[in-house]
LOTORDREN-462908 format. One record per residue (C-alpha): residue number from 1; residue in one letter; z, x, y. Coordinates in Angstrom, 2 decimals, always signed. Example, Ala and Ser with C-alpha at 12.3 -4.5 7.8 and 13.67 -1.06 7.14 Angstrom:
BEGIN
nr, rest, up, east, north
1, A, +7.80, +12.30, -4.50
2, S, +7.14, +13.67, -1.06
//
This chain:
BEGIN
nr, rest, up, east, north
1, X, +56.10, +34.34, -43.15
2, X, +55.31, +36.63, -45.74
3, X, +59.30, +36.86, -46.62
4, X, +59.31, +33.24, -47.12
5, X, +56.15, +33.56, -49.13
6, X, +58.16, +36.36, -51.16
7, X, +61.11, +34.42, -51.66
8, X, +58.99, +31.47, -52.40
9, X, +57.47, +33.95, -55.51
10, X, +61.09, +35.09, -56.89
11, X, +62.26, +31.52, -56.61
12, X, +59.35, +30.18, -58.62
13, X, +60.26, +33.56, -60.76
14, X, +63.66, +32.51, -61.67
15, X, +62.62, +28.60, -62.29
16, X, +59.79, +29.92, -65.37
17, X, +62.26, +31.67, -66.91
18, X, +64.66, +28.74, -66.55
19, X, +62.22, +26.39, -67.68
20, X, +61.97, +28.60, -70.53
21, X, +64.78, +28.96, -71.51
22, X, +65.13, +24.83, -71.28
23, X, +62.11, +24.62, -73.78
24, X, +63.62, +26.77, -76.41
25, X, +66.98, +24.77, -75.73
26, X, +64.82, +21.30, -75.96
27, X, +63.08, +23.00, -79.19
28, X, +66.17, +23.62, -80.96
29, X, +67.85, +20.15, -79.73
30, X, +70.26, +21.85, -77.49
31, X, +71.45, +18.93, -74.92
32, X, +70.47, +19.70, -71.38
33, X, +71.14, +18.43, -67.63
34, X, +67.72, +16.21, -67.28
35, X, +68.69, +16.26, -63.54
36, X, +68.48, +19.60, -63.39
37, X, +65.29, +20.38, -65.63
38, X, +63.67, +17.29, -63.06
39, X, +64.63, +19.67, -60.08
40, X, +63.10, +22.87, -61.48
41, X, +60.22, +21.05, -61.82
42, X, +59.54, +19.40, -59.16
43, X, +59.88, +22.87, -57.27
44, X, +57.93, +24.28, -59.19
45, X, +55.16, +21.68, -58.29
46, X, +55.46, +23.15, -54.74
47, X, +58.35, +21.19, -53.01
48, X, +60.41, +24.74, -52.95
49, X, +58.66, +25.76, -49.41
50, X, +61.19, +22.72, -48.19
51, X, +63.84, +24.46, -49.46
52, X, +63.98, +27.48, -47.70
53, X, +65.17, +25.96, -44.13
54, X, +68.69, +25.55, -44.50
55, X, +69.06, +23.48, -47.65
56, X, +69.00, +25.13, -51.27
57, X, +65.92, +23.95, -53.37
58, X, +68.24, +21.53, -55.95
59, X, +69.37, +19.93, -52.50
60, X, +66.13, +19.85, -50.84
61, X, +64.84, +17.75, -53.41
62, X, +68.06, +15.82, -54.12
63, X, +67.86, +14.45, -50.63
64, X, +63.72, +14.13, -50.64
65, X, +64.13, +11.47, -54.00
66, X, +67.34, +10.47, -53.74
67, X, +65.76, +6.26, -53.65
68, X, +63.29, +7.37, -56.40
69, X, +64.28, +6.35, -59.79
70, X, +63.73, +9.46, -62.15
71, X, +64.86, +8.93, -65.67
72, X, +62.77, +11.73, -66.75
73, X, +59.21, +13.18, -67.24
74, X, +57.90, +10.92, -69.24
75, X, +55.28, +13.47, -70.59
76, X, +57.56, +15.98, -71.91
77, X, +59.55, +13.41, -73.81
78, X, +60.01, +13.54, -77.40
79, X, +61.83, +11.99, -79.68
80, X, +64.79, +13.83, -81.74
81, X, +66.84, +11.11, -83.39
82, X, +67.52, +7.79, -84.65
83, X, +70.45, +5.89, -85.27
84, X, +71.86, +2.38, -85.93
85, X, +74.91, -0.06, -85.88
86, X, +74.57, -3.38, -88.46
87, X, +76.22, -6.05, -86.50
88, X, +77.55, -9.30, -87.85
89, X, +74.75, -11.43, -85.87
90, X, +73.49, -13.89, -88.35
91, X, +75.09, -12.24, -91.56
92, X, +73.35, -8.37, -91.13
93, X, +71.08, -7.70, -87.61
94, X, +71.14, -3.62, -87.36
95, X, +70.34, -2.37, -83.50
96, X, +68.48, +0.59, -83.37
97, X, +68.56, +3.67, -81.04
98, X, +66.18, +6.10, -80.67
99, X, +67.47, +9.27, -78.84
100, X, +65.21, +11.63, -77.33
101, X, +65.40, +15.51, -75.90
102, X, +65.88, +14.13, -72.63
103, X, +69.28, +12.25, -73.37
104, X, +67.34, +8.79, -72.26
105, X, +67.32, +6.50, -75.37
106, X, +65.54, +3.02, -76.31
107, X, +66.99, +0.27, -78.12
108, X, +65.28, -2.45, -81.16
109, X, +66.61, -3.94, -83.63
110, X, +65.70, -4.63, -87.44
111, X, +64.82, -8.42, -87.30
112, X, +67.85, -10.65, -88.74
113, X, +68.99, -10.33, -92.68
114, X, +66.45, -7.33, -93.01
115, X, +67.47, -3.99, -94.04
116, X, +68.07, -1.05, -92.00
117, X, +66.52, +0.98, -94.18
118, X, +63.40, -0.20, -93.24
119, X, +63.50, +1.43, -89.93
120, X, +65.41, +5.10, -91.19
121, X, +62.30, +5.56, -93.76
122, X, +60.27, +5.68, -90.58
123, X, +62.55, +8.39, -88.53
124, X, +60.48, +11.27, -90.44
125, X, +57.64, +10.14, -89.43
126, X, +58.43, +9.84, -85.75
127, X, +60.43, +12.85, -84.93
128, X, +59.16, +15.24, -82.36
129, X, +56.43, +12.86, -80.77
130, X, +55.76, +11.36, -76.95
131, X, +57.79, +7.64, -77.28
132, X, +55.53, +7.05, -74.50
133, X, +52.44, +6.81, -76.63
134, X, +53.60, +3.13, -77.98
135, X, +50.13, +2.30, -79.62
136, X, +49.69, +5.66, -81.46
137, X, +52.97, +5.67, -82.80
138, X, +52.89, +1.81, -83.72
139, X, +49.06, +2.98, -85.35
140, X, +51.10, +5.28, -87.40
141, X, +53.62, +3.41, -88.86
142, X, +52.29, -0.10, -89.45
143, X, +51.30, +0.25, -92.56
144, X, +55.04, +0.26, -94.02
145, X, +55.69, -2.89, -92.32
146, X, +55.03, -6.46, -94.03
147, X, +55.45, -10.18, -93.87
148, X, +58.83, -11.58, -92.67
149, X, +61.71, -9.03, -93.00
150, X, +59.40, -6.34, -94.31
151, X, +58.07, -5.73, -90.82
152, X, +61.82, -5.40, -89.72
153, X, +61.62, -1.38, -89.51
154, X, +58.00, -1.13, -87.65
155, X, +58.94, -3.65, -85.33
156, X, +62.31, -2.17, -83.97
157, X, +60.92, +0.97, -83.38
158, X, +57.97, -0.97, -81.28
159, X, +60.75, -3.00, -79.02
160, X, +62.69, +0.85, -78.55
161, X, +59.93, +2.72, -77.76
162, X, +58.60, +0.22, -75.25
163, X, +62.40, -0.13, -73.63
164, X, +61.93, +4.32, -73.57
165, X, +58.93, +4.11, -72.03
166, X, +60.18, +1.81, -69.55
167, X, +63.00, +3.70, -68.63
168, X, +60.65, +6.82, -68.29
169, X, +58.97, +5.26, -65.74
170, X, +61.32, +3.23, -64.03
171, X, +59.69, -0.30, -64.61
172, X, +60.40, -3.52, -66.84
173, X, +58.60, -3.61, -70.15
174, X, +56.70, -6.81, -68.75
175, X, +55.04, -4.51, -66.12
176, X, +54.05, -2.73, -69.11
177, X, +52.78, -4.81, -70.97
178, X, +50.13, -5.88, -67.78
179, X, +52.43, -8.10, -65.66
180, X, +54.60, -11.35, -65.89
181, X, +53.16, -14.85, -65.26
182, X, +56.80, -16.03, -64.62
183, X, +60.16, -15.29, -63.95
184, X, +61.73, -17.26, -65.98
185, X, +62.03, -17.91, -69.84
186, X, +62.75, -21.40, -71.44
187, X, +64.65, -21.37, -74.11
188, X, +64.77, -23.85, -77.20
189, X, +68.05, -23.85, -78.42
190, X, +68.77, -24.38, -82.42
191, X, +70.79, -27.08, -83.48
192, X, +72.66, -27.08, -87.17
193, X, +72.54, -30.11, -89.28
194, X, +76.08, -31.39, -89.06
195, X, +78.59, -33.43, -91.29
196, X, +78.77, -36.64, -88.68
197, X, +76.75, -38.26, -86.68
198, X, +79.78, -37.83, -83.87
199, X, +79.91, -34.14, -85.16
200, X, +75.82, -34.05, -84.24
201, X, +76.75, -35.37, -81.18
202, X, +79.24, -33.25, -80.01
203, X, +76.74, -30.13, -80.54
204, X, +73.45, -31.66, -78.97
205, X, +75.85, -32.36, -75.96
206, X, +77.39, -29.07, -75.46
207, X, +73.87, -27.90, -75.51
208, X, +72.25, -30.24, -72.93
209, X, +75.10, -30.98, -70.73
210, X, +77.56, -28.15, -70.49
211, X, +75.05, -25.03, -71.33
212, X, +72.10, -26.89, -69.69
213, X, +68.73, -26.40, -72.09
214, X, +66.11, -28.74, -72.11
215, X, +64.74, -27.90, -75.64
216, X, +66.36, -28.14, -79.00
217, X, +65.07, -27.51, -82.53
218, X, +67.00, -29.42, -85.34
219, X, +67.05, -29.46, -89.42
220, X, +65.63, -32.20, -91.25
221, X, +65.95, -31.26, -94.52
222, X, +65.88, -33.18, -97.59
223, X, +69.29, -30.77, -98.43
224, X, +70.61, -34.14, -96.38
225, X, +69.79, -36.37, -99.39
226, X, +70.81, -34.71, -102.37
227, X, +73.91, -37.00, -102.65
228, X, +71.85, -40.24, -101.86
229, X, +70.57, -41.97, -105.03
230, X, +66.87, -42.63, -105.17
231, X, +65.94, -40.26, -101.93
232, X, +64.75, -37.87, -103.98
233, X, +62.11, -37.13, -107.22
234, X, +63.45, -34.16, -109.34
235, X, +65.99, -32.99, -107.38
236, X, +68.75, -32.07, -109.92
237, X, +67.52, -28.41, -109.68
238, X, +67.45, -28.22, -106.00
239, X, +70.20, -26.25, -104.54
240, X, +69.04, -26.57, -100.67
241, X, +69.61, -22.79, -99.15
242, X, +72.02, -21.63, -102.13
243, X, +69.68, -20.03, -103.81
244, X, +66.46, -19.61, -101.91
245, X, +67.93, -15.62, -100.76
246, X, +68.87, -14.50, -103.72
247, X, +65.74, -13.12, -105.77
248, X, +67.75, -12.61, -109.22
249, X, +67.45, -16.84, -109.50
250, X, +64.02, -16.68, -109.61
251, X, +63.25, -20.10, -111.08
252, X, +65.49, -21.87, -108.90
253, X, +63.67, -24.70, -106.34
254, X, +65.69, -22.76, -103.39
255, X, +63.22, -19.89, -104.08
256, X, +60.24, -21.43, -105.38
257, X, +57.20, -22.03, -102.95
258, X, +56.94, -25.35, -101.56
259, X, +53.95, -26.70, -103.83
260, X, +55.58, -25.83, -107.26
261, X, +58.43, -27.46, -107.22
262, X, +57.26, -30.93, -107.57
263, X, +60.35, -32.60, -105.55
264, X, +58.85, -35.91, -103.88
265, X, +60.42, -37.86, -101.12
266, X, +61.14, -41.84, -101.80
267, X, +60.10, -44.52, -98.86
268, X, +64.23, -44.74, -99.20
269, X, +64.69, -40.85, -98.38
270, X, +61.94, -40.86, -95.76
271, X, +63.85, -43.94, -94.08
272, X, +67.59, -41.71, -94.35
273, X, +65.53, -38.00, -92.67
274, X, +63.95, -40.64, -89.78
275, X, +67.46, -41.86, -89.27
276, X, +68.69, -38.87, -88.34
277, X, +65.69, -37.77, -86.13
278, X, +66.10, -41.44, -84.31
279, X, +69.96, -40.87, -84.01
280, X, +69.62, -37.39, -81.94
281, X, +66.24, -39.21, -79.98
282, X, +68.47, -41.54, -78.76
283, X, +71.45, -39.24, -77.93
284, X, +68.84, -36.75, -75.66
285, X, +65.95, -39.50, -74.87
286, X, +62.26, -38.77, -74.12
287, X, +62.89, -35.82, -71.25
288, X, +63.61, -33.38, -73.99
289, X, +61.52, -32.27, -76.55
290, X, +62.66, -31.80, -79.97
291, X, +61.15, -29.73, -82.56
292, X, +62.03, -29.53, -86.25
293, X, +61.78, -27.33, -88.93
294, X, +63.26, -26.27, -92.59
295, X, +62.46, -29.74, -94.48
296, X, +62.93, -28.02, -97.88
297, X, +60.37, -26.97, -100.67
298, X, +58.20, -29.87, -101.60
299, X, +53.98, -30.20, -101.40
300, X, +51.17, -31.16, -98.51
301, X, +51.24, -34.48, -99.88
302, X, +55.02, -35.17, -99.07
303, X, +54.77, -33.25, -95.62
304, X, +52.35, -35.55, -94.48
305, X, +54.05, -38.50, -95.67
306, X, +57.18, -36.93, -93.52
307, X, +55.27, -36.42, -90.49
308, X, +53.71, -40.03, -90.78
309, X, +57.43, -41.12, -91.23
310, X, +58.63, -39.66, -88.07
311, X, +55.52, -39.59, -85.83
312, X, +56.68, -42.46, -83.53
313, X, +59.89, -39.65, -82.27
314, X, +57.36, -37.83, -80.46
315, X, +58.45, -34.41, -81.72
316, X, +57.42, -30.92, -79.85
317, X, +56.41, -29.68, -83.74
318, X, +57.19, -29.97, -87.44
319, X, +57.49, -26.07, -88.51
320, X, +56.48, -24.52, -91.82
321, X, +55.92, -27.49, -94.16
322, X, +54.29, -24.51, -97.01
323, X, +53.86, -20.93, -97.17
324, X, +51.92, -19.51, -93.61
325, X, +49.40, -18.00, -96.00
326, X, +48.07, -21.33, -97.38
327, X, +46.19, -22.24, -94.52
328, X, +44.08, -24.77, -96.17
329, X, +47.11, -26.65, -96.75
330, X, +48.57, -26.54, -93.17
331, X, +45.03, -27.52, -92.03
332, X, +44.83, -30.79, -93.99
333, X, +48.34, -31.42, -92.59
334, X, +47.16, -30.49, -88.98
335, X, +44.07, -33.07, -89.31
336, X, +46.28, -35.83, -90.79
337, X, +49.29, -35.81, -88.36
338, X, +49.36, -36.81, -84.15
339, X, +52.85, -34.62, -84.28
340, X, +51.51, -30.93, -83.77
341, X, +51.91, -28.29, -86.60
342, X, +53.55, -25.10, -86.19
343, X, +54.16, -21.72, -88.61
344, X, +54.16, -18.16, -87.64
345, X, +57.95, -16.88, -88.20
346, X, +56.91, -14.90, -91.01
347, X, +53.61, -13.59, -90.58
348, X, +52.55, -9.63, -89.75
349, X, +50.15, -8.34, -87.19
350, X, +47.50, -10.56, -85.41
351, X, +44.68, -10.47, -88.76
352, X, +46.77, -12.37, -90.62
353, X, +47.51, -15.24, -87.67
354, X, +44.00, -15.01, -87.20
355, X, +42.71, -17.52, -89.79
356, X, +45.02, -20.31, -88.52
357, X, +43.70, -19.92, -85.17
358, X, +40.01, -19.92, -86.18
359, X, +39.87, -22.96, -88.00
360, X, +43.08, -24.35, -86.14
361, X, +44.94, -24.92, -89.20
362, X, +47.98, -24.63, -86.74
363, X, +48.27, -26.67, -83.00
364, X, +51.48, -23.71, -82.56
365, X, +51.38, -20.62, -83.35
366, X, +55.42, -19.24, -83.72
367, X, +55.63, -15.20, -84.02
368, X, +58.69, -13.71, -84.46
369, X, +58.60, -10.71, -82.66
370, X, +60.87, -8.21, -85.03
371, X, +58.24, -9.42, -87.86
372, X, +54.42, -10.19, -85.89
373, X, +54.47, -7.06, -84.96
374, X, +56.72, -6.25, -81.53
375, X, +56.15, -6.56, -78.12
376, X, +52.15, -5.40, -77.81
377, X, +50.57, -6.65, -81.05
378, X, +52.77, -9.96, -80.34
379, X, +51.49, -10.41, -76.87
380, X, +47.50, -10.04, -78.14
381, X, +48.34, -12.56, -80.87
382, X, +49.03, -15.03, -77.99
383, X, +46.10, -13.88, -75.95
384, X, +44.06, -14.61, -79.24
385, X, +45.22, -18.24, -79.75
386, X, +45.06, -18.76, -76.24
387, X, +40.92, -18.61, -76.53
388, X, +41.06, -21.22, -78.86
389, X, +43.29, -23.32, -77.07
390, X, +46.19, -22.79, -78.98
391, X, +49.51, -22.97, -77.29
392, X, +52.64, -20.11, -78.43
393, X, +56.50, -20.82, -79.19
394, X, +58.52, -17.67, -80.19
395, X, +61.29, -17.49, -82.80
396, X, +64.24, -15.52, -82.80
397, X, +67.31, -15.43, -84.51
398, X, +69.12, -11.98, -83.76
399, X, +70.99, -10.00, -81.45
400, X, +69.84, -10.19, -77.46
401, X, +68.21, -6.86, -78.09
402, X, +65.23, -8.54, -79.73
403, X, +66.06, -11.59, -77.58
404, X, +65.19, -9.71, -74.28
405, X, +61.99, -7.84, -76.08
406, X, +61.31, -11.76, -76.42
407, X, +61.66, -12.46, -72.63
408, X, +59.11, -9.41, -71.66
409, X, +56.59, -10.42, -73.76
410, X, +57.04, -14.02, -72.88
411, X, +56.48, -13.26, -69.26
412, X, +53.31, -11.51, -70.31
413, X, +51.65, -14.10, -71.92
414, X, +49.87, -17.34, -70.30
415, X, +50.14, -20.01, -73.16
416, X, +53.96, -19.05, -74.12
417, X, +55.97, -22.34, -74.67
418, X, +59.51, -21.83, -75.52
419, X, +61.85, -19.19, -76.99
420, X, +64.06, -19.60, -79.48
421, X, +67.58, -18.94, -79.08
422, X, +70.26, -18.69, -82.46
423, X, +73.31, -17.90, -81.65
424, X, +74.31, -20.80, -78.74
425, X, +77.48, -21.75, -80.81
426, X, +78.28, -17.61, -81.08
427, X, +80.49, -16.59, -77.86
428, X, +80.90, -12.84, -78.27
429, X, +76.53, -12.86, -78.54
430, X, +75.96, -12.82, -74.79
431, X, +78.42, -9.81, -74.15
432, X, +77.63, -7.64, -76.63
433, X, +75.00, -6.17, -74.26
434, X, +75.20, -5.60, -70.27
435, X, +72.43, -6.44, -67.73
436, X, +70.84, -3.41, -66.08
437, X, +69.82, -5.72, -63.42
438, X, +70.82, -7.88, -60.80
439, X, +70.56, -11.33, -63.33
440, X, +72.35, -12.77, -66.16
441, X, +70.73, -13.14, -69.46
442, X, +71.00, -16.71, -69.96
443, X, +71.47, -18.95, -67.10
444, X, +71.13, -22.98, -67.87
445, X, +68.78, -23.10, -70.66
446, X, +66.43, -20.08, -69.08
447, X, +66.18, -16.65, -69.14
448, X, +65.75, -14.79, -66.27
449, X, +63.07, -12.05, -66.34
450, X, +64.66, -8.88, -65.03
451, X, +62.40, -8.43, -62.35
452, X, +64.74, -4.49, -60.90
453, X, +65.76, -3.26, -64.44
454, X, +63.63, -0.63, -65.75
455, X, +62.65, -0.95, -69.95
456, X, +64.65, -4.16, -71.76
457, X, +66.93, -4.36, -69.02
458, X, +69.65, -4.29, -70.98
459, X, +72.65, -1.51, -72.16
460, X, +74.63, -1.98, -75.37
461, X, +78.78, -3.31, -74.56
462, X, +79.59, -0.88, -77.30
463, X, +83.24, -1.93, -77.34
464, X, +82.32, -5.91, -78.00
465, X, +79.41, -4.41, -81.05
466, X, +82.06, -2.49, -82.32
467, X, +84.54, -5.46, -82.95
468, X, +81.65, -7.37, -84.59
469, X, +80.55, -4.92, -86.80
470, X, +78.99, -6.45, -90.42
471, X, +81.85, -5.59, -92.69
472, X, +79.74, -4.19, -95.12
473, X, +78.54, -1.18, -93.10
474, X, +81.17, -0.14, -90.32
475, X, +79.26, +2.92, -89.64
476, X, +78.14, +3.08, -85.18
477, X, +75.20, +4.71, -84.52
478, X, +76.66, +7.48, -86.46
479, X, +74.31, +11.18, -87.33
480, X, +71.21, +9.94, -89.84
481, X, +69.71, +13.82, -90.92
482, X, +69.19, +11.74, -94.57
483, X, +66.11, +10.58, -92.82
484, X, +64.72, +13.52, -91.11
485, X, +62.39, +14.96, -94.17
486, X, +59.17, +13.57, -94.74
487, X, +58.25, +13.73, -98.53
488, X, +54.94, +11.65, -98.64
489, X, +51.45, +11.77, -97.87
490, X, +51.06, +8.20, -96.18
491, X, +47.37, +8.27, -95.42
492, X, +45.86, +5.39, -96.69
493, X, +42.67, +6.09, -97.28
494, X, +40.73, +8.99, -99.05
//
């Protein structure tokens, strides 16, 4: 006994100065076998006795936890590196990866048309800590996030530390998060404004019949009656979406806010926009629920007279009629229209959602996830407008790495509706990313909740992101040391 005692002491000997030697290796960023540092450990934690009949420790413990999923140990992670790939979803979407000393990595993604940039400023700041302490890191860098695209870098690096975590552990973000109140995830799929009726047609059936939703979202925008005499009030100087991204033409309508442009709608150009509503009613009938949104930059007064106009359709919601920060505006919309109201695509963290929902200037709340805030802070801003009896929708317009933060935190939360889904016309979208699980990612109109996937579920197809690439930035998840030096004092307060 007291050999085996003795051996027992030189074994656990020889693992310190292993494990040693691993720190300083982790320390300087030295790669290392995390199966092996996992077995020192665990020895070390007193399974080595098992080891001495027969079996070597390392196989001892390989056959002990060989059906135990060990990614790591989740509290000697840190994080070393980030890196990113701008892919050609919706004209610029950059994935994110953040690498860690434990070669495990998580994956998020800089919401759609937003800079990467905005998620390398925060690498500095990140470096060296626990990716498993989500809310202290998200505490950290929230103040550099802001409405809409702003929020683009503080939001990816919520969705990849919550897919790290989840792989440290071994469970789905949902579980996470506090548990799933389904397994599945409706989706609401966008429909374009087309050049036909027969064209519209063609697009709303591909969606219902051959891909099999039961949602869509559709355009009515008065960009339809800009070649219609008398639909419009002042609308030589709108340019419908032309200009409305490009900052330099400040002045122009496309990039005015909604109340200062003074474009009115004629009783002839509400009669054209409920034409086209009542053409795709007709085509889908009352099983499926149709919401609409990006009606162009005009005032209260002509939203309301547009909701009044197409009222008797029965739509899900009419989305963002002003600015999300006007909220006595959407209010006296709210109060004067039977169709509910929806905004929320473009607003940061739950305090500024908070005054819709407490004077239920809103009946929908919409968060985008890669801008409200990421999987947590999105998930309590549904919880919120829950207690006042406020129902949630979710947009999303990117890659399905932000799609499938999406379906964890839809699963989490009680008074979720629907999820938006882009890129239905796009066939390389699905494939650029491979289920960890046992279920597809879109499956007739639904999305399956990965139920035995640990994190997002999901690994990157690199070959498929690679041939859809923006063209503008070819670089793959390529080395970012630019980004490692932090040259600020951040606190915000004295």
């Amino acid at each position: 006994m007291k050999t085996i005692i003795q051996q027992i002491a030189d074994k656990n000997k020889e693992l310190e100065i292993a494990e040693s030697e691993t720190n300083k290796a982790e320390s300087s960023g030295t790669p290392i076998n995390n199966r092996r540092s996992f077995l020192r450990k665990a020895a070390l934690g007193g399974i080595a006795l098992g080891g001495m009949m027969n079996m070597s420790v390392e196989d001892t413990i390989a056959q002990t936890t060989s059906k135990v999923q060990r990614s790591s140990s989740p509290s000697d992670l840190k994080i070393t590196d980030m890196r990113y790939a701008l892919t050609g979803v919706m004209g610029g979407t950059a994935i994110i990866r953040i690498d860690t000393n434990q070669g495990i990595y998580g994956l998020g993604e800089v919401r759609d048309a937003a800079d990467p940039r905005y998620a390398l400023m925060l690498k500095s700041r990140i470096l060296g800590l626990n990716p498993c302490n989500v809310e202290m890191i998200f505490k950290l860098i929230k103040q550099f996030g802001g409405p809409a695209r702003q929020a683009g870098g503080v939001c990816a690096v919520e969705m990849a530390l919550w897919d790290l975590c989840g792989k440290a552990y071994g469970v789905p973000a949902w579980q996470l998060l506090g548990g799933r109140y389904r397994d599945k995830i409706r989706l609401y799929a966008d429909t374009p404004q087309s050049s036909s009726p027969e064209e519209q047609a063609k697009l709303i059936k591909f969606r219902t019949e051959t891909q099999g939703y039961t949602w869509l979202k559709m355009d009515v925008s008065i960009g339809e009656l800009k070649n219609i005499p008398g639909t419009l009030v002042n609308n030589k100087f709108w340019d419908g979406a032309t200009g409305q991204y490009d900052l330099k033409e400040y002045m122009s309508y496309g990039n005015t806010k909604h109340p200062f442009t003074q474009i009115q709608i004629t009783d002839k150009g509400l009669e054209e926009l409920a034409k086209i509503v009542e053409n795709v009613r007709n085509m889908v009938g009352y099983e499926i629920p149709i919401s609409t949104d990006h009606f162009g930059h005009f005032d209260f007064n002509n939203g309301i007279r547009l909701g009044r106009a197409l009222e008797k359709f029965r739509l899900a919601w009419m989305e963002d009629f002003v600015p999300w920060y006007m909220t006595d505006q959407l209010k006296m919309i709210a109060d004067a229209l039977e169709t509910p109201v929806c905004t929320g695509e473009d607003i940061y963290l739950l305090k500024d959602f908070k005054p819709l929902i407490d004077i239920h200037a809103v009946d929908i709340i919409h968060p985008d996830l890669a801008t409200s805030g990421g999987l947590l802070e999105t998930k309590r801003i549904g919880d919120y407008a829950e207690e006042h009896g406020i129902a949630m929708a979710m947009h999303q317009a990117g890659t399905p790495v932000s799609f499938m933060a999406n379906v964890h935190c839809a699963a989490a939360t009680q008074n979720f509706l629907a999820l938006e889904h882009h890129s239905v016309d796009v066939p390389w979208w699905e494939n650029m990313v491979k289920m960890t699980g046992s279920q597809p990612i879109i499956t007739r109109g639904y999305a399956p909740v990965p139920l035995d996937s640990p994190g997002l579920g999901i690994e990157l197809n690199e070959e498929v992101i690679k041939q859809h690439l923006n063209p503008r930035d070819k670089r793959f998840f390529e080395p970012t040391p630019e980004w490692d030096q932090k040259s600020s004092h951040d606190r915000t307060w004295s």
